[in-house]
C-alpha positions in Angstrom: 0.0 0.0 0.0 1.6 3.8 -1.6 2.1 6.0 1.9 1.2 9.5 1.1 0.4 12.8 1.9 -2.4 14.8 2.1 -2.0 16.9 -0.7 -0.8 14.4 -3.1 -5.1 13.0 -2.3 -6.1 13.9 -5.5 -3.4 12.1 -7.1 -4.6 8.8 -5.8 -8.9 8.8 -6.4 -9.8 5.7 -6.4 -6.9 4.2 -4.9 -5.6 2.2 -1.4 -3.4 4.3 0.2 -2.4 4.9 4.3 -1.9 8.3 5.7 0.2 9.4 9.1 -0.4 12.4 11.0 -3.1 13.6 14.0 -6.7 13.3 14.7 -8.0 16.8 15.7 -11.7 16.3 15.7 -14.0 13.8 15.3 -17.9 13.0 15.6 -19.9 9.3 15.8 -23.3 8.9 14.5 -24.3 5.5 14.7 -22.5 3.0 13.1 -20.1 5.7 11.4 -16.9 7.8 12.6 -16.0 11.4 10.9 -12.3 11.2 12.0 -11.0 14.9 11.1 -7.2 14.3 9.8 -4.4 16.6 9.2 -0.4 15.2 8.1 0.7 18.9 8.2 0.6 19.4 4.3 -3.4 19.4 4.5 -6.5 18.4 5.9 -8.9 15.5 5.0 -11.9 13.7 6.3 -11.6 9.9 7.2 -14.9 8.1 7.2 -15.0 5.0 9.5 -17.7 2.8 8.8 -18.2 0.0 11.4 -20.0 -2.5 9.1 -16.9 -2.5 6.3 -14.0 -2.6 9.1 -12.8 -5.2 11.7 -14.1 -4.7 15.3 -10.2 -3.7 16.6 -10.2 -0.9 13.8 -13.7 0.1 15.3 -12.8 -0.2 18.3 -9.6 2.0 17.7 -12.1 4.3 16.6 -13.7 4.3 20.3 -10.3 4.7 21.6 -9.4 8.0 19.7 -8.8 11.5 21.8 -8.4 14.9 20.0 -4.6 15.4 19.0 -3.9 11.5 19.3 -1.2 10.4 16.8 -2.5 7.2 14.2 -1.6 5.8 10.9 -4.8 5.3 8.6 -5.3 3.0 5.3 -8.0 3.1 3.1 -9.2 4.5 -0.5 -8.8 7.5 -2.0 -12.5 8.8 -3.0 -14.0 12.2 -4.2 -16.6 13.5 -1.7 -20.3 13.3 -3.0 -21.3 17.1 -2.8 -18.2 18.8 -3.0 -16.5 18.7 -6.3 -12.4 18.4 -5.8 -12.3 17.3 -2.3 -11.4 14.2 -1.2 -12.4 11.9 1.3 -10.3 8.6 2.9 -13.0 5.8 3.1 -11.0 4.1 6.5 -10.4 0.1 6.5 -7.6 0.2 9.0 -6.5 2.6 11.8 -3.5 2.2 14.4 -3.6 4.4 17.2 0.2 5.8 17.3 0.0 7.4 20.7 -3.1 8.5 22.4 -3.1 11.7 23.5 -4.0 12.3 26.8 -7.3 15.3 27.3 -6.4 18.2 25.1 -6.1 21.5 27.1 -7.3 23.7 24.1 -11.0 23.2 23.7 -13.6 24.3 21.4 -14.9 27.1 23.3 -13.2 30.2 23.7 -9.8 30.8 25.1 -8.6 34.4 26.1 -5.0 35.3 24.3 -3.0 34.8 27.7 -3.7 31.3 27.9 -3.3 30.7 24.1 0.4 32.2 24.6 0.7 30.3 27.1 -0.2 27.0 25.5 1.1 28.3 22.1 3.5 25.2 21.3 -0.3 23.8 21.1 -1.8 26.6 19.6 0.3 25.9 16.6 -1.7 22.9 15.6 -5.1 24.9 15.2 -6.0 25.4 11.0 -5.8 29.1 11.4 -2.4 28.9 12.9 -1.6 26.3 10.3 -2.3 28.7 7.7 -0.6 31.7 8.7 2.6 29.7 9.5 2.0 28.6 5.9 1.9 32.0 4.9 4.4 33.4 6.5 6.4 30.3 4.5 5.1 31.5 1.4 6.5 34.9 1.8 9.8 34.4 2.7 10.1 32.0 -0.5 8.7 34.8 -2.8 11.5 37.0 -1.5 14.3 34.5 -2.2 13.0 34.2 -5.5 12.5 37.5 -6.0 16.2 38.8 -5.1 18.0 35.9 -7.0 16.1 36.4 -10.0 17.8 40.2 -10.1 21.3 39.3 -9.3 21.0 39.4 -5.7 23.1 37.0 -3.1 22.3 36.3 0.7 24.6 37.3 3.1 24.5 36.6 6.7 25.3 39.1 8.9 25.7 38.6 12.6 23.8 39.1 15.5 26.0 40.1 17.9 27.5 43.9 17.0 29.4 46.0 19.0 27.3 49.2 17.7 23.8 50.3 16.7 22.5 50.6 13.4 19.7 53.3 14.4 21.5 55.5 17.6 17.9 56.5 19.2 16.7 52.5 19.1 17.0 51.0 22.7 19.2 47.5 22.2 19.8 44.6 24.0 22.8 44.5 25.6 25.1 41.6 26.1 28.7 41.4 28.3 30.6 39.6 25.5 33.5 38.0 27.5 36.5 40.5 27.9 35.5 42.6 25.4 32.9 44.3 26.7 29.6 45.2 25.7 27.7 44.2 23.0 24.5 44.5 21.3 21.7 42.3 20.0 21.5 43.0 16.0 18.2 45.8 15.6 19.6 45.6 11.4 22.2 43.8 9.1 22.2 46.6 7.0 25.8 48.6 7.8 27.4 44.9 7.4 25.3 44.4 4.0 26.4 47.9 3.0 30.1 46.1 3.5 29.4 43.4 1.5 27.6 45.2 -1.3 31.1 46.5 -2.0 32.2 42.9 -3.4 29.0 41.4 -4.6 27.0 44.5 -5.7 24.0 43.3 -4.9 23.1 41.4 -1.6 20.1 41.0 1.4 20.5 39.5 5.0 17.2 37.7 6.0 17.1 36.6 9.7 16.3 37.7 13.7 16.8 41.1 14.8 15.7 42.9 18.5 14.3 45.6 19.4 14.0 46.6 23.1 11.4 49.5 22.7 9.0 48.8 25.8 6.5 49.0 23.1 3.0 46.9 23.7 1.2 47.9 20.2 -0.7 44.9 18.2 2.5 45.8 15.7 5.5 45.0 17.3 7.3 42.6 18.6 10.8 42.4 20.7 12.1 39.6 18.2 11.2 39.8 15.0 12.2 38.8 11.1 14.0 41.5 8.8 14.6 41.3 5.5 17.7 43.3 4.7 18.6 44.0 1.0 21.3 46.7 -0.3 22.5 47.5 -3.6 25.4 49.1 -5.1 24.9 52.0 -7.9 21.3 51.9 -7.2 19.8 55.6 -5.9 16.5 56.6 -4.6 14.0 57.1 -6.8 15.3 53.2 -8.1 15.3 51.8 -4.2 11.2 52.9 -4.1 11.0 51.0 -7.6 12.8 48.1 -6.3 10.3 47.9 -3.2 7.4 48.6 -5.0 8.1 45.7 -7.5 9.3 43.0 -4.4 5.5 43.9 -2.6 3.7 42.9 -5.8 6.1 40.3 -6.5 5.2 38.8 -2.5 1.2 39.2 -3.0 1.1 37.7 -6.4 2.9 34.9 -4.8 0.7 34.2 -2.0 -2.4 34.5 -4.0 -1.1 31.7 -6.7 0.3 29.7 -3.9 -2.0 30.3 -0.2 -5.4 29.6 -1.7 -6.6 27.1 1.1 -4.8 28.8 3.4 -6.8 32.4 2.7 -10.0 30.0 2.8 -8.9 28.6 5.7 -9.0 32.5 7.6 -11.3 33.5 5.7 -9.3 36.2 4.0 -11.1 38.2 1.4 -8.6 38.1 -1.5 -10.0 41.1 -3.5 -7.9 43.8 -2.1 -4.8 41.5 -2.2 -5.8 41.3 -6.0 -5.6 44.8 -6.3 -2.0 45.7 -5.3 -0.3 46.6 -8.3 2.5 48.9 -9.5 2.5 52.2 -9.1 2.2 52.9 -5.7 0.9 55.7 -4.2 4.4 58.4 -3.4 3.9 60.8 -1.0 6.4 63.8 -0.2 6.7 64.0 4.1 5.7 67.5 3.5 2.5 66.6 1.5 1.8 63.6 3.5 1.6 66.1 6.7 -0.4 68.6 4.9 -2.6 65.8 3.7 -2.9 64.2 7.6 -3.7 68.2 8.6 -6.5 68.2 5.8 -8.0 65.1 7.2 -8.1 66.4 10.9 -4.9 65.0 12.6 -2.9 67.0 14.4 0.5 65.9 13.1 2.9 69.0 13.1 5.7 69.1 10.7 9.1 67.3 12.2 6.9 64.9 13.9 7.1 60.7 13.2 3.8 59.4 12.2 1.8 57.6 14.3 -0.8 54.6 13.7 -4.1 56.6 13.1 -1.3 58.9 10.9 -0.6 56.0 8.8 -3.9 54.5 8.6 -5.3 57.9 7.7 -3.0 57.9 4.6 -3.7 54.7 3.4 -7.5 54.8 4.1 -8.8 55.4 0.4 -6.0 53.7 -0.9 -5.9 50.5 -2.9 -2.3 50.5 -3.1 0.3 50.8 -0.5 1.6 54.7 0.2 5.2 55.4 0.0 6.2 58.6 2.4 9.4 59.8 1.4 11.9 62.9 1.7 11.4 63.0 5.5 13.5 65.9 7.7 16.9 64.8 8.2 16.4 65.6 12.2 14.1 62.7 13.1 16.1 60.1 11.0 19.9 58.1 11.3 22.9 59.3 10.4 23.3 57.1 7.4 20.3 58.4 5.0 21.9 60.9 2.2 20.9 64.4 2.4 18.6 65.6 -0.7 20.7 67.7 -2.6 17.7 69.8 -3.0 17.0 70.7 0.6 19.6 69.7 2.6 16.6 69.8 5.9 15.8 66.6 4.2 16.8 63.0 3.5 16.5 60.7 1.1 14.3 57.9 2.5 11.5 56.4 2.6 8.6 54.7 4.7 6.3 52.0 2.5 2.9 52.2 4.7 0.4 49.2 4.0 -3.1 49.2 3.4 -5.7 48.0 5.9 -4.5 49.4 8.6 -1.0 47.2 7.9 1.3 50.3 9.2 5.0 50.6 7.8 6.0 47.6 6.0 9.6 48.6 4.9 11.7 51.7 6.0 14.7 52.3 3.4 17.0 54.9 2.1 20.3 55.8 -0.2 23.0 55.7 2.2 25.5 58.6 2.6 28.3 57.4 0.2 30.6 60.9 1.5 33.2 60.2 4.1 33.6 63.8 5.6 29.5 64.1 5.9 29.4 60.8 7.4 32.0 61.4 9.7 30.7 64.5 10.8 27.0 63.2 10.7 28.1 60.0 13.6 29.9 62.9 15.5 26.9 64.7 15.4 24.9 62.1 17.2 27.8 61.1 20.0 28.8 58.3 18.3 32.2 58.4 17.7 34.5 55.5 18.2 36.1 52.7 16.7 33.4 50.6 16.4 31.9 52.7 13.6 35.8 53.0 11.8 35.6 50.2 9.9 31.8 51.9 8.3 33.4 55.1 7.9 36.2 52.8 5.8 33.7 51.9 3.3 33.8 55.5 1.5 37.7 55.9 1.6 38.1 52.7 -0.8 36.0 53.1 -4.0 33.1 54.6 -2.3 29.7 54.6 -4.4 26.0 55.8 -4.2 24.1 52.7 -2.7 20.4 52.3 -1.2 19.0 50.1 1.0 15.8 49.1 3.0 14.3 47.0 5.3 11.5 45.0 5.3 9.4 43.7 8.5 8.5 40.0 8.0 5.6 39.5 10.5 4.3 43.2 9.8 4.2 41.5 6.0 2.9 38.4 7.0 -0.3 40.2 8.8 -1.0 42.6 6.3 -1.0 39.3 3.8 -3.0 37.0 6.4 -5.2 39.4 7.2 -4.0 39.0 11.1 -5.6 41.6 13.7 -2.1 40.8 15.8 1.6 40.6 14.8 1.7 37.8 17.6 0.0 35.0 15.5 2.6 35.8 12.4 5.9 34.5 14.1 5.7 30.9 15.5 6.7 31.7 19.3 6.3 35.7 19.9 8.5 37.5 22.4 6.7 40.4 23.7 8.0 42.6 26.3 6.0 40.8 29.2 6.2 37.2 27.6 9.1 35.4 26.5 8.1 31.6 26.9 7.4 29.0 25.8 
């Protein structure tokens, strides 16, 4: 008898085949069992019938608890009213382990004790499909950048400086030498390694120790990194723009149970095409002060801010040109108003918030160096930066892109904390 897996059902109508995986529902009526199955690469429904099995299969069937472990066998068969779904008519089922009284039930939890029992939680469809998501995404950006030349490149975790001065870091005694940080970015390593192989982006962990308790952030969370040499501004926004349709069109050929699954309406996914909406800072503000905020010039934007902006938008809004006070020392001054930089903040639709932050990067050494002087941080940690515009120094841009923030917008998820498999927030850290 073929072993396979859920997904490969439709392969295998009309065929004997035995499944592995976990039994997380079930009903009886009668003399029949609706055994609800899942492998991990799908779902299915396993109809026992006691009159066409043996009476230890049926009584296997008896002995069956929600999450227990079992190995089924039987055929392969289309179901009656739903056209391209697939049933397993049982003959044989062998408890694996039998799981003892599941603590998640089908009423309702509060989010504490979900957290709590998230190693659990995980198993849950909705979960399931976010996780699945969340897969989906980082694949599409893989294939994205290594279709344009790109190459990942790692870049560590442990620094002995901060990417972003005002960001509060973790801080680590690293042996004898001191203090160290938890990575907030990879990008001023990228920007070092952009110098051999042109094009590059980091994709892994990176902390942030704001005491922060918004439905948006997280203290651990996913960054994409990318950076690219000879490539300015206006080029960086067109780079972003294309990855984020690039990313949705992926996940809408690819997540189609999984949006059925969370009931994810799909229509404004559908609509996210090139060109996005590009906003000036100055115009955004005047905009915001049209629509009743109170946002002052100089000031970052807040959530209502960015949902204000996006609102009547189908499209994601690009803010960029923002004043050169409220932003890092790296962003390059615009050479048309030097009380500005070049950057830019890609806000999302629905309510998303800021989805990828990015810039060109000051390729000067004397306005660098003056610029990290400027903010108190001058030492030697920051040399070896400062050395990447004495030795062929060249206009480059960069940005960053927020995995889970991406994964929410996508999912359709009210909370950051259901994009990432085990959330760290500043008041929870296990399981």
């Amino acid at each position: 008898m073929t072993s396979i897996l859920v997904s490969q059902l439709a392969e295998y109508s009309g065929q004997s085949v035995s499944l592995k995986g976990w039994i997380f529902n079930f009903r009886s009526s009668g003399g029949l069992y609706f055994l609800q199955f899942r492998d991990g690469t799908g779902f299915v429904q396993a109809v026992v019938e006691k009159s066409g099995v043996s009476e230890a299969v049926w009584g296997a069937c008896e002995q069956v608890t929600m999450e227990s472990s079992v190995a089924l066998s039987g055929t392969v068969s289309e179901h009656p009213k739903k056209p391209g779904v697939f049933e397993l008519r049982v003959d044989g089922l062998k408890i694996i382990q039998r799981a003892s009284e599941y603590p998640i039930a089908k009423k309702e939890h509060g989010p504490d004790f979900l957290l709590d029992h998230r190693h659990l939680w995980l198993r849950s469809p909705r979960q399931w499909a976010i996780q699945r998501i969340r897969d989906a995404v980082i694949t599409a950006i893989y294939a994205f950048y290594h279709q344009r030349g790109f190459i990942k490149i790692d870049t560590p975790i442990i620094t002995p400086n901060a990417c972003e001065g005002a960001t509060e870091l973790f801080g680590i005694t690293y042996f004898d030498e001191g203090q160290a940080y938890l990575s907030q970015s990879g990008q001023l390593y990228l920007e070092a390694a952009i110098m051999s192989v042109g094009r590059g982006f980091d994709f892994g962990p990176t902390f942030r120790a704001e005491k922060s308790k918004t439905r948006r952030h997280l203290t651990e969370f996913w960054m994409m990194d990318a950076e690219a040499a000879f490539v300015e501004h206006e080029d960086s926004m067109k780079l972003q723009e294309e990855m984020i349709c690039a990313i949705v069109e992926h996940c809408l050929m690819h997540c189609q149970q999984e949006f059925t699954i969370l009931e994810r309406d799909t229509t404004p996914l559908k609509k996210i095409k090139a060109p996005f909406t590009r906003l000036t800072y100055t115009e955004a503000i005047k905009k915001l002060n049209e629509l009743g905020s109170d946002i002052k010039f100089g000031e970052d934007l807040g959530n209502d801010d960015e949902g204000l902006l996006t609102r009547d938008s189908s499209v994601p809004v690009f803010v960029h040109k923002w004043p050169a006070s409220i932003k890092p020392f790296y962003m390059k001054v615009d050479p048309a108003n030097p009380d500005l930089v070049l950057n830019d903040d890609l806000i999302g639709t629905a309510g998303a918030g800021e989805l990828i932050g990015g810039s060109q990067r000051e390729d000067d050494y004397e306005i660098l160096k003056s610029k990290i002087e400027a903010e108190g941080l001058q030492g030697e940690e920051y040399q070896w930066y400062l050395d990447l515009r004495k030795y062929g120094s060249v206009p480059h841009s960069g940005f960053g892109l927020g995995l889970e923030r991406t994964v929410g917008w996508i999912a359709g998820a009210e909370h950051i904390r259901e994009t990432i498999p085990f959330p760290r927030l500043i008041n929870r850290f296990k399981p």
